[in-house]
PyMOL Python script that loads the backbone (N, CA, C, O; Angstrom):
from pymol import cmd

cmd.read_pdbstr("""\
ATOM      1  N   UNK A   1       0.820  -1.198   0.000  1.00  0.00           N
ATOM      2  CA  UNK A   1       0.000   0.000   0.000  1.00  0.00           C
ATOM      3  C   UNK A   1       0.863   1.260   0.000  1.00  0.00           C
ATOM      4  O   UNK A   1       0.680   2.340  -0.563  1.00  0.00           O
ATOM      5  N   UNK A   2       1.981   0.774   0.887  1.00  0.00           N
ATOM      6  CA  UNK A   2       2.539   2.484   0.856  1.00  0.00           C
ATOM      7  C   UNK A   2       3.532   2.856  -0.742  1.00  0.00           C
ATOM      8  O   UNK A   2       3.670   3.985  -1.214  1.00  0.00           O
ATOM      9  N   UNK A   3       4.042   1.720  -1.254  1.00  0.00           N
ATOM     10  CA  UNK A   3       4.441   1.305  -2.601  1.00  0.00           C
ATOM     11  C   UNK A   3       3.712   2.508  -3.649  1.00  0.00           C
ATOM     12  O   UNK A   3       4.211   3.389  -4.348  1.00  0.00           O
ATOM     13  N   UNK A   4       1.963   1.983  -3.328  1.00  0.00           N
ATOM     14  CA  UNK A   4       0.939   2.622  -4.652  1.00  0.00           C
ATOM     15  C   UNK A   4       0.969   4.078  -3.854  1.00  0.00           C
ATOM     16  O   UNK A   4       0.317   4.961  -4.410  1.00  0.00           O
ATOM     17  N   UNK A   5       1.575   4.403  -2.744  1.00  0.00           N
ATOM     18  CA  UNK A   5       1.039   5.749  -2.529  1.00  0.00           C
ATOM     19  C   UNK A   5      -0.051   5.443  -1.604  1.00  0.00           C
ATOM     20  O   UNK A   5      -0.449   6.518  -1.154  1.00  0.00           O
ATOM     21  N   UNK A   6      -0.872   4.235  -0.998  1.00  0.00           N
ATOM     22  CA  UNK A   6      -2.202   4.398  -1.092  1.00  0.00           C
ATOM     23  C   UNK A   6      -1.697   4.797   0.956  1.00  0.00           C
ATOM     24  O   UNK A   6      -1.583   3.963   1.855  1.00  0.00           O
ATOM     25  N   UNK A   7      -1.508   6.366   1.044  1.00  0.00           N
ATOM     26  CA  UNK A   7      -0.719   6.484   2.434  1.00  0.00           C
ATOM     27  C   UNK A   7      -1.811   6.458   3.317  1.00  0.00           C
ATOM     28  O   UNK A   7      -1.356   6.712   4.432  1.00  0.00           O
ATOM     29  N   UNK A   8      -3.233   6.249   3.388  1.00  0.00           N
ATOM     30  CA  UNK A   8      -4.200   6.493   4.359  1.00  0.00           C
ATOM     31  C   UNK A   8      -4.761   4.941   4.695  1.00  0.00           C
ATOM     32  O   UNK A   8      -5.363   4.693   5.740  1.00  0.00           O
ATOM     33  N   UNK A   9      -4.518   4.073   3.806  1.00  0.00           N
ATOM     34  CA  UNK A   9      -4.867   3.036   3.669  1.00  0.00           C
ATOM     35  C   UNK A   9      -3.523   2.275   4.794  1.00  0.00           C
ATOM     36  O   UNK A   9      -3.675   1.744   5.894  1.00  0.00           O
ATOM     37  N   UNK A  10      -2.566   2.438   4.194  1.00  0.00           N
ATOM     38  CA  UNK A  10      -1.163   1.954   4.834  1.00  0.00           C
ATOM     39  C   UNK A  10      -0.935   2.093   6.258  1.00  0.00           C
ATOM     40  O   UNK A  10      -0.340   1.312   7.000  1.00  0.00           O
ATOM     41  N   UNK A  11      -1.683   3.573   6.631  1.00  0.00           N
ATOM     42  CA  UNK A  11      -1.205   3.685   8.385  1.00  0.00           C
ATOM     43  C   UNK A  11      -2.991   2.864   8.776  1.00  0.00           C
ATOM     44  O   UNK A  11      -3.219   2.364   9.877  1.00  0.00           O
ATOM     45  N   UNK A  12      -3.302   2.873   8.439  1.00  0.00           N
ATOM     46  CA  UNK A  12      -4.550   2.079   8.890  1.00  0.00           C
ATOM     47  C   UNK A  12      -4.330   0.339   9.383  1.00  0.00           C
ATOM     48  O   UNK A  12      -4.677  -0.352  10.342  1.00  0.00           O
ATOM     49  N   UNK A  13      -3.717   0.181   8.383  1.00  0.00           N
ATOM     50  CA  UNK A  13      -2.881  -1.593   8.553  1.00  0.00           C
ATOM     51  C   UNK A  13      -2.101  -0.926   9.628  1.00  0.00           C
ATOM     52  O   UNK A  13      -2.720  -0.823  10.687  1.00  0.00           O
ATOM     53  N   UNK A  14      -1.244  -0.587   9.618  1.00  0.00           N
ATOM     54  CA  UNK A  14      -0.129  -0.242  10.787  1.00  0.00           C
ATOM     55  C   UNK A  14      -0.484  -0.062  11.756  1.00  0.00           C
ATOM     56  O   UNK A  14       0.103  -0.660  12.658  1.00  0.00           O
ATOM     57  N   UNK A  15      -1.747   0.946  12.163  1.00  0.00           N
ATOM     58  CA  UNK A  15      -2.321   1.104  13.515  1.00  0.00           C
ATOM     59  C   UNK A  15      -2.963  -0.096  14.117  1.00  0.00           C
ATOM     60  O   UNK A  15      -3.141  -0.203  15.331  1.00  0.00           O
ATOM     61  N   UNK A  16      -3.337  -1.080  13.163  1.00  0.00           N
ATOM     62  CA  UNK A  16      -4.396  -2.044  13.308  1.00  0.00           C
ATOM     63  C   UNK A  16      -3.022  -3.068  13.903  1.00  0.00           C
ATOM     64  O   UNK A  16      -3.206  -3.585  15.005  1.00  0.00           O
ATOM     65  N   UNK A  17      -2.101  -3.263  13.415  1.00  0.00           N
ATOM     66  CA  UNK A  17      -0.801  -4.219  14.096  1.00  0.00           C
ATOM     67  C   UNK A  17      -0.298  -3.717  14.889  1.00  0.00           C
ATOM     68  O   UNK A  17       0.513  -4.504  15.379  1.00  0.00           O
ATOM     69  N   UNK A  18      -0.272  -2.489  15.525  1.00  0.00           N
ATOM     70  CA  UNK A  18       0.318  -1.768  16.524  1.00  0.00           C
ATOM     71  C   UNK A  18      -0.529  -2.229  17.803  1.00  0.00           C
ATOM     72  O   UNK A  18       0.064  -2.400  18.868  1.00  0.00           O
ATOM     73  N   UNK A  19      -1.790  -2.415  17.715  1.00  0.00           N
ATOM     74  CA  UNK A  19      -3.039  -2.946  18.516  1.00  0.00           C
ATOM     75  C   UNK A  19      -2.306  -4.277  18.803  1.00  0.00           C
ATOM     76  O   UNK A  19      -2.489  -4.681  19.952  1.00  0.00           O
ATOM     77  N   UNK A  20      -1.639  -4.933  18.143  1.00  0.00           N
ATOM     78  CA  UNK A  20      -1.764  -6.677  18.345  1.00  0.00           C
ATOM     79  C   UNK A  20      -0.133  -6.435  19.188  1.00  0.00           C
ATOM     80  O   UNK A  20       0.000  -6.787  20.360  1.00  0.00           O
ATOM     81  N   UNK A  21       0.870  -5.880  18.500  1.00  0.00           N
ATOM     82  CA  UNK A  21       2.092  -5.631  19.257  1.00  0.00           C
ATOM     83  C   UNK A  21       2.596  -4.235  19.299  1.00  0.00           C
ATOM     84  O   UNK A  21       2.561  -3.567  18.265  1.00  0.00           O
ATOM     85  N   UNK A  22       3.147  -3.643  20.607  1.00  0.00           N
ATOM     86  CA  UNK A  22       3.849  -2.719  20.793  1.00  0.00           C
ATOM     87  C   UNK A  22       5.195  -2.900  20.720  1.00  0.00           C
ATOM     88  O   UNK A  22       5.969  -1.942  20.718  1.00  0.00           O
ATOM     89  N   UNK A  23       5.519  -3.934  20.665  1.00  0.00           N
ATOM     90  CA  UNK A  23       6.823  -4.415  21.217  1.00  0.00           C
ATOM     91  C   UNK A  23       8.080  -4.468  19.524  1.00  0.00           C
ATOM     92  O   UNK A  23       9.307  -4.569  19.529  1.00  0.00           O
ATOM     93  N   UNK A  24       7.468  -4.395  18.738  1.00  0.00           N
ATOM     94  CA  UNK A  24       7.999  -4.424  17.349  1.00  0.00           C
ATOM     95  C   UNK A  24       8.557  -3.158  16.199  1.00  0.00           C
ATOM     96  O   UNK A  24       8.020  -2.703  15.189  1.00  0.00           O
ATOM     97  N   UNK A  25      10.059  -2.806  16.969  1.00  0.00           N
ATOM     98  CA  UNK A  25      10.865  -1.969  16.221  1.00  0.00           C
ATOM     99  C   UNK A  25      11.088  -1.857  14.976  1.00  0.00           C
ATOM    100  O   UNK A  25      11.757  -0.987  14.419  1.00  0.00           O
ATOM    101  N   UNK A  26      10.340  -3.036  14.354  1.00  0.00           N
ATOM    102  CA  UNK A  26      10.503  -2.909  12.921  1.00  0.00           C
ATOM    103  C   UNK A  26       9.181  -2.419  12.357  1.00  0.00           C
ATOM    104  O   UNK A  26       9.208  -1.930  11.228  1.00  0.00           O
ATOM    105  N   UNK A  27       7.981  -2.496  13.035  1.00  0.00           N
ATOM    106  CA  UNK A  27       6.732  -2.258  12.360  1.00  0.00           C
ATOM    107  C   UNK A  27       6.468  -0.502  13.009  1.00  0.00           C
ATOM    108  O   UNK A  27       5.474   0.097  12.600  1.00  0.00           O
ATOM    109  N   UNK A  28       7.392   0.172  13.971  1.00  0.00           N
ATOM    110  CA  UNK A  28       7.614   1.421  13.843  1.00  0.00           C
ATOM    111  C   UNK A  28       8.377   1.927  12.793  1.00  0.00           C
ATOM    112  O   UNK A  28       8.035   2.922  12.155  1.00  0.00           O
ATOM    113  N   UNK A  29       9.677   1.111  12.522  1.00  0.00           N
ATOM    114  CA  UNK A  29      10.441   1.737  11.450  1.00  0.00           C
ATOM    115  C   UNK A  29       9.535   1.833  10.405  1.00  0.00           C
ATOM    116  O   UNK A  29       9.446   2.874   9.753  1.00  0.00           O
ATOM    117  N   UNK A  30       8.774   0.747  10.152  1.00  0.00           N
ATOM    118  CA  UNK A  30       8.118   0.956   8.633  1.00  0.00           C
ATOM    119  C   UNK A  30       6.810   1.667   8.715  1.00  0.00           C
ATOM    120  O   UNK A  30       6.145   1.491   7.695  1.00  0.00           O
ATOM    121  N   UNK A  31       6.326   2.297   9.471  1.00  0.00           N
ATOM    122  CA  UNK A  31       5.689   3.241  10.000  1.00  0.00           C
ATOM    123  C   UNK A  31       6.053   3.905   9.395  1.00  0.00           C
ATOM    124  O   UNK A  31       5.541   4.080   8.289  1.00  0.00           O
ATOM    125  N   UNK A  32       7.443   4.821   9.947  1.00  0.00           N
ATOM    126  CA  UNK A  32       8.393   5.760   9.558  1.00  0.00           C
ATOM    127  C   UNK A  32       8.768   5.842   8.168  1.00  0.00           C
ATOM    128  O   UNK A  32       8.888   6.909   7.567  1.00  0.00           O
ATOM    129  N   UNK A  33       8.957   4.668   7.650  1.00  0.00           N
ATOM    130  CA  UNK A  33       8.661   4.869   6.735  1.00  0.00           C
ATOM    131  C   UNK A  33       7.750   4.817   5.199  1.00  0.00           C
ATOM    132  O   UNK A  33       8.100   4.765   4.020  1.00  0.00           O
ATOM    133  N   UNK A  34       6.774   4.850   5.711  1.00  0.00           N
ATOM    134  CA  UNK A  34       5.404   5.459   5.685  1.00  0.00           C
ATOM    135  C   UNK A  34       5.340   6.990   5.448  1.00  0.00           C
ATOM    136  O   UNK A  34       5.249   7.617   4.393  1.00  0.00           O
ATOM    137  N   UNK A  35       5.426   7.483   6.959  1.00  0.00           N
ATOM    138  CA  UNK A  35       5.393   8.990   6.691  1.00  0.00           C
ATOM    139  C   UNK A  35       6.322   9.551   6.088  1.00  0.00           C
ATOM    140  O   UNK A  35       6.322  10.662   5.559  1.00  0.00           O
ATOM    141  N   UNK A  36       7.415   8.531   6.176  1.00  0.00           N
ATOM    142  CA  UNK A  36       8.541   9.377   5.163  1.00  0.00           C
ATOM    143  C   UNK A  36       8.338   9.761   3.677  1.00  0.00           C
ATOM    144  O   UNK A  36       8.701  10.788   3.103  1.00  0.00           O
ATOM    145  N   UNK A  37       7.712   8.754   3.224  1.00  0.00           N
ATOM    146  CA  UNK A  37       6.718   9.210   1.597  1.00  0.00           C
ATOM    147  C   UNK A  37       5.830   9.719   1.688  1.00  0.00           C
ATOM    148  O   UNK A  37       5.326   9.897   0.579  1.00  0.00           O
ATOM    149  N   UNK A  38       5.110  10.222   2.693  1.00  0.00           N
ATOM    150  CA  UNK A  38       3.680  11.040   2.988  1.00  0.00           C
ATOM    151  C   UNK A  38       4.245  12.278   3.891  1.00  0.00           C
ATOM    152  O   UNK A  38       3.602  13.014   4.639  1.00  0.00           O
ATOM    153  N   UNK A  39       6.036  12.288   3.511  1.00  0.00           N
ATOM    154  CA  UNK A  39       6.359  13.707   4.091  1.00  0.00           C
ATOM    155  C   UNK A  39       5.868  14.159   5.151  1.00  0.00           C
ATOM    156  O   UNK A  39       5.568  15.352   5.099  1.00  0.00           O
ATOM    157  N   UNK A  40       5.562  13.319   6.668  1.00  0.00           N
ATOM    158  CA  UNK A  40       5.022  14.143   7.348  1.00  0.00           C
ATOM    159  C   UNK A  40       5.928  13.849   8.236  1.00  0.00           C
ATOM    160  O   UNK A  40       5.658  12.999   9.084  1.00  0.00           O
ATOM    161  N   UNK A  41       7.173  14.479   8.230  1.00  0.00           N
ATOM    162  CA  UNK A  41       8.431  14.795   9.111  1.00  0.00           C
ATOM    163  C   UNK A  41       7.938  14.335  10.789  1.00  0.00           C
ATOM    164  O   UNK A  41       8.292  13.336  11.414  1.00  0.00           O
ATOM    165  N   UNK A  42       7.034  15.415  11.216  1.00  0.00           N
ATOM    166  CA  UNK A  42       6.827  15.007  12.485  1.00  0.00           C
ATOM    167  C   UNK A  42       6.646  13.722  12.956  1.00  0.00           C
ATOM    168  O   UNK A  42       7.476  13.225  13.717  1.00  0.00           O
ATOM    169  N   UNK A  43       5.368  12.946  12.491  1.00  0.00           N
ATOM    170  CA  UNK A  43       5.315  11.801  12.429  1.00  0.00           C
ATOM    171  C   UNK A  43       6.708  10.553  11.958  1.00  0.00           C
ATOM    172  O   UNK A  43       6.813   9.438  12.469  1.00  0.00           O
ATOM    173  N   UNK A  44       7.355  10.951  11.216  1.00  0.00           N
ATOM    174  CA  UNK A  44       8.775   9.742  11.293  1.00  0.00           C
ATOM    175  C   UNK A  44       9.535  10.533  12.329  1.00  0.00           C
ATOM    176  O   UNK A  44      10.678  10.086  12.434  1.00  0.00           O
ATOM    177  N   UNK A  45       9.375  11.226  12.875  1.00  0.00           N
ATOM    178  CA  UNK A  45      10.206  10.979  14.168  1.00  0.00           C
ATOM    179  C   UNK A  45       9.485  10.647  15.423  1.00  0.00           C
ATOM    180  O   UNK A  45      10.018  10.199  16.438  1.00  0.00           O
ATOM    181  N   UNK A  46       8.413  10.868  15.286  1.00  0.00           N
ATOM    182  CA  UNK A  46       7.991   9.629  16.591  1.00  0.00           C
ATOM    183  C   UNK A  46       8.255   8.099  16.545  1.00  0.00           C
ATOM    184  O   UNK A  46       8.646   7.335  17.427  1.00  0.00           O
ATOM    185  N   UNK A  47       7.893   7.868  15.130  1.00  0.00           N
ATOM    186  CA  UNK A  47       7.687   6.433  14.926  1.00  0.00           C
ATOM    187  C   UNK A  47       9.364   6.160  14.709  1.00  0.00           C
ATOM    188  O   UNK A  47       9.577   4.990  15.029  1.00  0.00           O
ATOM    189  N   UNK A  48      10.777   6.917  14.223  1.00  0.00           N
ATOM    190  CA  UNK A  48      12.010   6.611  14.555  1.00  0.00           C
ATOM    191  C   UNK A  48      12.002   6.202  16.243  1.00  0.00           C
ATOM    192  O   UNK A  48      12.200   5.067  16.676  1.00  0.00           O
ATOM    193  N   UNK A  49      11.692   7.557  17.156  1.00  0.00           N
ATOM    194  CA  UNK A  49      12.183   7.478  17.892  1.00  0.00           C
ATOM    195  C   UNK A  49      11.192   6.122  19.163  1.00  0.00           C
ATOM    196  O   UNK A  49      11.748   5.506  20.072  1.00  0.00           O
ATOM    197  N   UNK A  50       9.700   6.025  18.786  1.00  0.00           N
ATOM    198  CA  UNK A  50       9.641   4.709  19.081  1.00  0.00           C
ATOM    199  C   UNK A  50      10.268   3.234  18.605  1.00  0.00           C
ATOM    200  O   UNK A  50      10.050   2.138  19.123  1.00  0.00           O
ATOM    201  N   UNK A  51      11.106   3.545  17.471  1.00  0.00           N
ATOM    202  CA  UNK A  51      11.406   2.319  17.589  1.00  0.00           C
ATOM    203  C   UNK A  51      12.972   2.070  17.719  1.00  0.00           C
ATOM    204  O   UNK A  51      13.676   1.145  17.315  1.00  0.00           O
ATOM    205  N   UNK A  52      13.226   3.087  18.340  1.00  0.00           N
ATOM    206  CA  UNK A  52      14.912   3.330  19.244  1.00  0.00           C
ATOM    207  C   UNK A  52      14.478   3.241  20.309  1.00  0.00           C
ATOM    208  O   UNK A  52      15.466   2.823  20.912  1.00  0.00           O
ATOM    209  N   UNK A  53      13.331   3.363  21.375  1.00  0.00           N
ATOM    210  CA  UNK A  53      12.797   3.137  22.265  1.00  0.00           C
ATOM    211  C   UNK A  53      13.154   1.183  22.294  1.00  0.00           C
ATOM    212  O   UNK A  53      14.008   0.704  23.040  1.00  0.00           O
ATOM    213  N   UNK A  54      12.264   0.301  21.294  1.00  0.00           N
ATOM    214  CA  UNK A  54      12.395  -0.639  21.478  1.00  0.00           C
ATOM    215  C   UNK A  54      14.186  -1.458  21.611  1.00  0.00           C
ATOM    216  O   UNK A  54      14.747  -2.082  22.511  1.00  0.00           O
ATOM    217  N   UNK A  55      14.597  -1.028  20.201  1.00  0.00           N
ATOM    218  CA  UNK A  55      15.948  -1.293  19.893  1.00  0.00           C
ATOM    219  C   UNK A  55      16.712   0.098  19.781  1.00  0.00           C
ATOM    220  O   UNK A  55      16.634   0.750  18.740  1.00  0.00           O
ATOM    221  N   UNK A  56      17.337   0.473  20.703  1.00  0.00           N
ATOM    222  CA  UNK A  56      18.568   1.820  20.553  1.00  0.00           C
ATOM    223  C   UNK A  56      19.640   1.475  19.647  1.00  0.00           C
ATOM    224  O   UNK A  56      20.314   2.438  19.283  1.00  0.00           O
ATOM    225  N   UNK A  57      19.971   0.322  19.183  1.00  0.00           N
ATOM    226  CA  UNK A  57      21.172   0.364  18.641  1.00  0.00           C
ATOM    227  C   UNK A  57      21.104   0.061  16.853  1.00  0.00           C
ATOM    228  O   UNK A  57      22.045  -0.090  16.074  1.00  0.00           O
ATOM    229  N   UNK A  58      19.299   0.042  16.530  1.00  0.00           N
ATOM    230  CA  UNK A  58      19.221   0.461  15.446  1.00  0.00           C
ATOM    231  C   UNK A  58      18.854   1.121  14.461  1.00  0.00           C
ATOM    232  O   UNK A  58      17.731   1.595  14.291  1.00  0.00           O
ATOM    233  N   UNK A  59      20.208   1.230  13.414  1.00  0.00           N
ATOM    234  CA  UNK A  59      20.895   2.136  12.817  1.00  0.00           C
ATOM    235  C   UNK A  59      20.488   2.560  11.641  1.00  0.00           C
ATOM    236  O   UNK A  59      21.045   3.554  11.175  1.00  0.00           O
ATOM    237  N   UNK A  60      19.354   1.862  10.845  1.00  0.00           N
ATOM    238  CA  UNK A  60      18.272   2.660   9.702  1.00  0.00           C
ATOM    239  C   UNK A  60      16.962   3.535  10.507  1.00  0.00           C
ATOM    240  O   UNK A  60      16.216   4.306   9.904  1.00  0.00           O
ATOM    241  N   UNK A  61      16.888   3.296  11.672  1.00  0.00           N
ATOM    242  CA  UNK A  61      16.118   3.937  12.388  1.00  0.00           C
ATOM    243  C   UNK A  61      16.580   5.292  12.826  1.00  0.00           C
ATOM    244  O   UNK A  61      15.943   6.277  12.453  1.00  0.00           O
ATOM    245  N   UNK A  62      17.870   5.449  13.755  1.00  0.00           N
ATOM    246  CA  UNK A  62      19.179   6.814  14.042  1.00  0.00           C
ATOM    247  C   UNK A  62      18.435   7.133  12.376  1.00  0.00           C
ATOM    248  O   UNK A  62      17.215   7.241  12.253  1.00  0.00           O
ATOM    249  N   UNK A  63      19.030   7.207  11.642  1.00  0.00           N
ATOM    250  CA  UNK A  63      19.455   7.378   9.910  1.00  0.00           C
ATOM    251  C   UNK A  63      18.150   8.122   9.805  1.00  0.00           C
ATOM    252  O   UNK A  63      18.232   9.331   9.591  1.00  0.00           O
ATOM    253  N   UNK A  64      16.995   7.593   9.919  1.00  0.00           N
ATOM    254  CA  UNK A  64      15.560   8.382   9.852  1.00  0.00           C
ATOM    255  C   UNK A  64      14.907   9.262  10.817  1.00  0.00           C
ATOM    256  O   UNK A  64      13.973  10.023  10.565  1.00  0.00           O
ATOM    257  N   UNK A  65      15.479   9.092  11.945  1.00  0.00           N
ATOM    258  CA  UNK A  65      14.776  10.160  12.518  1.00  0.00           C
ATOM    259  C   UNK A  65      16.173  11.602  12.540  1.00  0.00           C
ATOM    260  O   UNK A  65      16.047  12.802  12.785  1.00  0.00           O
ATOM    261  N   UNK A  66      16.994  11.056  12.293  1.00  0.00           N
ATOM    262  CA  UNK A  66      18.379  12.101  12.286  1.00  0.00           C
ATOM    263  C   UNK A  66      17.789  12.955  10.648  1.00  0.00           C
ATOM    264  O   UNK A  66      18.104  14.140  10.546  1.00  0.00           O
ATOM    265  N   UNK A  67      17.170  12.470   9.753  1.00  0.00           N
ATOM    266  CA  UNK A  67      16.735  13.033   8.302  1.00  0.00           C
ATOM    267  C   UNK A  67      15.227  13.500   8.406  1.00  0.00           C
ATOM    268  O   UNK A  67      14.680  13.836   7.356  1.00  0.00           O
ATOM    269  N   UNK A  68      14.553  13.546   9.518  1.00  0.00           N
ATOM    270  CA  UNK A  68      13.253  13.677   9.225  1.00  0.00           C
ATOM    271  C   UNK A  68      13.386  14.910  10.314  1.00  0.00           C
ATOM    272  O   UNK A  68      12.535  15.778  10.119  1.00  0.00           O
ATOM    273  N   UNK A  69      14.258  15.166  11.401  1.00  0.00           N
ATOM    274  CA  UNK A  69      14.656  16.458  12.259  1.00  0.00           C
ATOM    275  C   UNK A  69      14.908  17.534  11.579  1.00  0.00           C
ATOM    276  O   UNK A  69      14.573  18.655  11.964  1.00  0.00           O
ATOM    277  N   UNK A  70      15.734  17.219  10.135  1.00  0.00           N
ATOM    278  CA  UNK A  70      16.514  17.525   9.526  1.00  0.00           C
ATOM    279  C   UNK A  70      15.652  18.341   8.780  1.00  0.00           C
ATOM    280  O   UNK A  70      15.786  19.565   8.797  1.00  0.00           O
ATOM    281  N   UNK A  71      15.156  18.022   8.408  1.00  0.00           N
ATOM    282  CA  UNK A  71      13.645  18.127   7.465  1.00  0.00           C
ATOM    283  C   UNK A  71      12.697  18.969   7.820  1.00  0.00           C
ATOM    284  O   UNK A  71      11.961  19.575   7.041  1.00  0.00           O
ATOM    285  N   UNK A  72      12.685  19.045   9.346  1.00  0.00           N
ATOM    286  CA  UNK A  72      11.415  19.545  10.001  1.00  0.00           C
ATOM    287  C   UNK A  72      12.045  20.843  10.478  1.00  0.00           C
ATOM    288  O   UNK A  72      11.421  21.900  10.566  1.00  0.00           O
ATOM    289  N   UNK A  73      13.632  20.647  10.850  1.00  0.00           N
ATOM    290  CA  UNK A  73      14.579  22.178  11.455  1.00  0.00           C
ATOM    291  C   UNK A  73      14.459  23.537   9.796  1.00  0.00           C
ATOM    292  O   UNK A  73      14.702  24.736   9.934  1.00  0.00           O
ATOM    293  N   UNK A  74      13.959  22.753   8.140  1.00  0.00           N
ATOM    294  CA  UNK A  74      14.561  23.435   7.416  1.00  0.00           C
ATOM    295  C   UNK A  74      13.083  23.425   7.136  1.00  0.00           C
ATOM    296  O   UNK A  74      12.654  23.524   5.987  1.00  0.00           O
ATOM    297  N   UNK A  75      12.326  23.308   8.164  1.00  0.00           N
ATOM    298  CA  UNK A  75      10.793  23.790   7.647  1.00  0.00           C
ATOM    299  C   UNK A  75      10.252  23.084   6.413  1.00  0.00           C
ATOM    300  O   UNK A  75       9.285  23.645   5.899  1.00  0.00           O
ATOM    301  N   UNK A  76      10.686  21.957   5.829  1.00  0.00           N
ATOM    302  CA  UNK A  76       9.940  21.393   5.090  1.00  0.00           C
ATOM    303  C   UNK A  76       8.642  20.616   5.157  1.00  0.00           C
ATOM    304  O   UNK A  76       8.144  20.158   4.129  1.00  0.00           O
TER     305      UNK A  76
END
""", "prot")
cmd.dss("prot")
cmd.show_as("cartoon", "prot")
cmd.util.cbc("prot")
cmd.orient("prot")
């Protein structure tokens, strides 16, 4: 879904698996990146920094929320 663009459809699945586990650093990252094609800066850095919450030491996660700060400091 997030592939076709279809971005309203996509966090809908995501919220709906977020219900079943909290515990899954990878289904925040891909959250993140989610909003990262639906440009909504704020949002990939929650969902980075929840899923450095789960796992701190990973490093495509740092990488996205360090680019989506980045993003949001230059007002995009």
């Amino acid at each position: 879904l997030r592939k076709m663009k279809d971005f309203t459809s996509a966090e809908k699945y995501y919220m709906r698996a977020l219900q079943i586990t909290k515990a899954d650093e990878f289904l925040y990252f891909n959250l993140g990146r989610l909003y990262f094609d639906w440009q909504r800066w704020d949002k990939v850095v929650d969902a980075a920094k929840l899923s450095l919450g789960i796992c701190p030491d990973f490093a495509e996660a740092k990488k996205l929320l360090v680019y989506a700060q980045k993003k949001l400091s230059e007002g995009a």
